[in-house]
MILUMKE-99973 format. One line per 4 residues: number of its first residue (from 1); their letters; for each residue x, y, z of N, C-alpha, C. Coordinates in steps of 0.05 Angstrom, whole numbers, plus 5000, padded with zeros to 4 digits. Example, Ala and Ser with C-alpha at 12.3 -4.5 7.8 and 13.67 -1.06 7.14 Angstrom:
% MILUMKE-99973
1 = AS = 5264 4886 5156 5246 4910 5156 5264 4934 5156; 5257 4955 5142 5273 4979 5143 5258 5001 5157
This chain:
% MILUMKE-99973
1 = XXXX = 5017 4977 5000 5000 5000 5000 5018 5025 5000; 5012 5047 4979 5025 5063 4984 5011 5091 4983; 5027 5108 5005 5015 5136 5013 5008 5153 5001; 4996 5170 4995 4982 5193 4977 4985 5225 4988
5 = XXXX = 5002 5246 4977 4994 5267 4995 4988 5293 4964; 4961 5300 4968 4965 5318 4939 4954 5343 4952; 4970 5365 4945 4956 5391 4948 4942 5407 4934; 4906 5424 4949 4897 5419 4921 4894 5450 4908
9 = XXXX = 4883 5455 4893 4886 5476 4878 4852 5490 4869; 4849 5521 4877 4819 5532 4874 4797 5514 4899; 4804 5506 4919 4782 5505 4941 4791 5504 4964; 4769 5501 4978 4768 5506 5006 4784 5480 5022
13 = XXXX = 4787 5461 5008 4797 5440 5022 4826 5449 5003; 4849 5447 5028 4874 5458 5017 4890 5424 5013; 4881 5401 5030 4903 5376 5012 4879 5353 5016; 4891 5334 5003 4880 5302 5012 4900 5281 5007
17 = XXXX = 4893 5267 5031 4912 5253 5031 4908 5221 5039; 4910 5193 5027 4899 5172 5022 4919 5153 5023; 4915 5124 5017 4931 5102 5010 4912 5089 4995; 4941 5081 4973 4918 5063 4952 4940 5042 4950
21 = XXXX = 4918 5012 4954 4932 4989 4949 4942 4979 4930; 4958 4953 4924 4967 4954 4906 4940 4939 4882; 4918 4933 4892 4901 4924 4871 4874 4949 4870; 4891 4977 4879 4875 4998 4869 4845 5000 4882
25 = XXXX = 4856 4996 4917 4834 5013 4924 4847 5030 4940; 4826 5054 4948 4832 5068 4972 4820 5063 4998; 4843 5074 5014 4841 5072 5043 4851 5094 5055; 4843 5106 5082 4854 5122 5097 4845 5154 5083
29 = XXXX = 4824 5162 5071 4827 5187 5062 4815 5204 5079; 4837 5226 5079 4827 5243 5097 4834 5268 5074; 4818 5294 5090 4819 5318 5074 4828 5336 5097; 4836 5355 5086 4832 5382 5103 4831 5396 5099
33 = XXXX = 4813 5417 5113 4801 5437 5119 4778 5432 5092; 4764 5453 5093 4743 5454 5068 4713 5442 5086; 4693 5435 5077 4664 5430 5092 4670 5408 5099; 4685 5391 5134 4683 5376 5145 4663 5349 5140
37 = XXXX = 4628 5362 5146 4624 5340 5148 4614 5324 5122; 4607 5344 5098 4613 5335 5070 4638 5315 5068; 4660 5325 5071 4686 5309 5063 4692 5291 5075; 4680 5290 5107 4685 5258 5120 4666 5244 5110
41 = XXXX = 4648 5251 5096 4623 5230 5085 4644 5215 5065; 4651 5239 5038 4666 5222 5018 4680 5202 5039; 4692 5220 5046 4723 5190 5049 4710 5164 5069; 4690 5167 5083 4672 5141 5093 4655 5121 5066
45 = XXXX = 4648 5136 5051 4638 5128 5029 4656 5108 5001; 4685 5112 5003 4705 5105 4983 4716 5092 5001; 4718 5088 5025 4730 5065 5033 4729 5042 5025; 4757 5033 5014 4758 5000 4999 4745 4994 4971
49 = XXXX = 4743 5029 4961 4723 5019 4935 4748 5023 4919; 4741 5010 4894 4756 5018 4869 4770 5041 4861; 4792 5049 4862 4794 5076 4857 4793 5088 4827; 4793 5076 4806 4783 5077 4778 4752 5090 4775
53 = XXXX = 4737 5075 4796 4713 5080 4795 4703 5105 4814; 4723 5114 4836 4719 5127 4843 4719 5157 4831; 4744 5151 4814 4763 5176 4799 4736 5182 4778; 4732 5157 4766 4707 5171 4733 4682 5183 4755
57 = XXXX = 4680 5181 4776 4648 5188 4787 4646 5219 4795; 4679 5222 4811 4675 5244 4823 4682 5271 4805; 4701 5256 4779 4717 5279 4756 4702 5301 4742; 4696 5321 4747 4690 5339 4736 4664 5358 4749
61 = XXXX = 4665 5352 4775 4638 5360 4796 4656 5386 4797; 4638 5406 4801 4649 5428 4810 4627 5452 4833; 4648 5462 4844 4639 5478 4869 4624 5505 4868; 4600 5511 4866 4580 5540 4845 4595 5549 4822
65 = XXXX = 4616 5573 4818 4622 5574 4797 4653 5579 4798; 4665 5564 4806 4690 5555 4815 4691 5529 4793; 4716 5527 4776 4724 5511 4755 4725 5479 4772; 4729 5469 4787 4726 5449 4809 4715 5449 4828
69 = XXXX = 4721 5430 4846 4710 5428 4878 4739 5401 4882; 4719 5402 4910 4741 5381 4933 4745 5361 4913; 4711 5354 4907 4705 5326 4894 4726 5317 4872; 4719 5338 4857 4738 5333 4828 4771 5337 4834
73 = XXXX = 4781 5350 4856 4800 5346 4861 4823 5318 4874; 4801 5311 4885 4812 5279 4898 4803 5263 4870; 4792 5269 4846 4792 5251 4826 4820 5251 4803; 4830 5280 4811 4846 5287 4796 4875 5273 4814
77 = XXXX = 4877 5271 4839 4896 5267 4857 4895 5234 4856; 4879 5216 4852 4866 5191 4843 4879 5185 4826; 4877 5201 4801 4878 5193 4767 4919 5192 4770; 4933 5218 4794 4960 5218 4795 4967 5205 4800
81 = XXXX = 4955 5185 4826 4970 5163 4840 4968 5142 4824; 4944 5136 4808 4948 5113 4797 4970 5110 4771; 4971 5130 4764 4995 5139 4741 5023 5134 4754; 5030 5139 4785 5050 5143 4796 5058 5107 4804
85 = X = 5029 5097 4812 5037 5068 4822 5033 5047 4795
């Protein structure tokens, strides 16, 4: 399993940070700062799921009229790790 730390870019949540196994799920995501109890939902919600499937679901959500959100950012931080592992 290996660690995840991405910093993110245009929102309120400034990183996230995860482990993804080696058969591509995640574990351990945490966020910070940005709407708490929104973001502990995600990361209760993706625990042990696919992260492929996670990355196409959340990619391209965005925050009122802000070019992203949290969401699409942990898809984009997703799409790096799996590129990286």
């Amino acid at each position: 399993m290996e660690h995840f730390v991405y910093d993110t870019e245009n929102t309120c949540c400034k990183r996230i940070e995860f482990d993804l196994s080696s058969d591509h799920k995640l574990y351990n995501v945490v966020f910070t700062s940005g709407c708490l109890g929104n973001l502990q939902a995600i990361a209760k919600l993706v625990e042990g799921k696919d992260a492929l499937e996670i990355q196409n679901l959340l990619s391209g959500n965005k925050c009122g009229l802000k070019p992203t959100s949290c969401s699409d950012q942990f898809s984009i931080a997703i799409r790096k790790a799996m590129k990286h592992g």
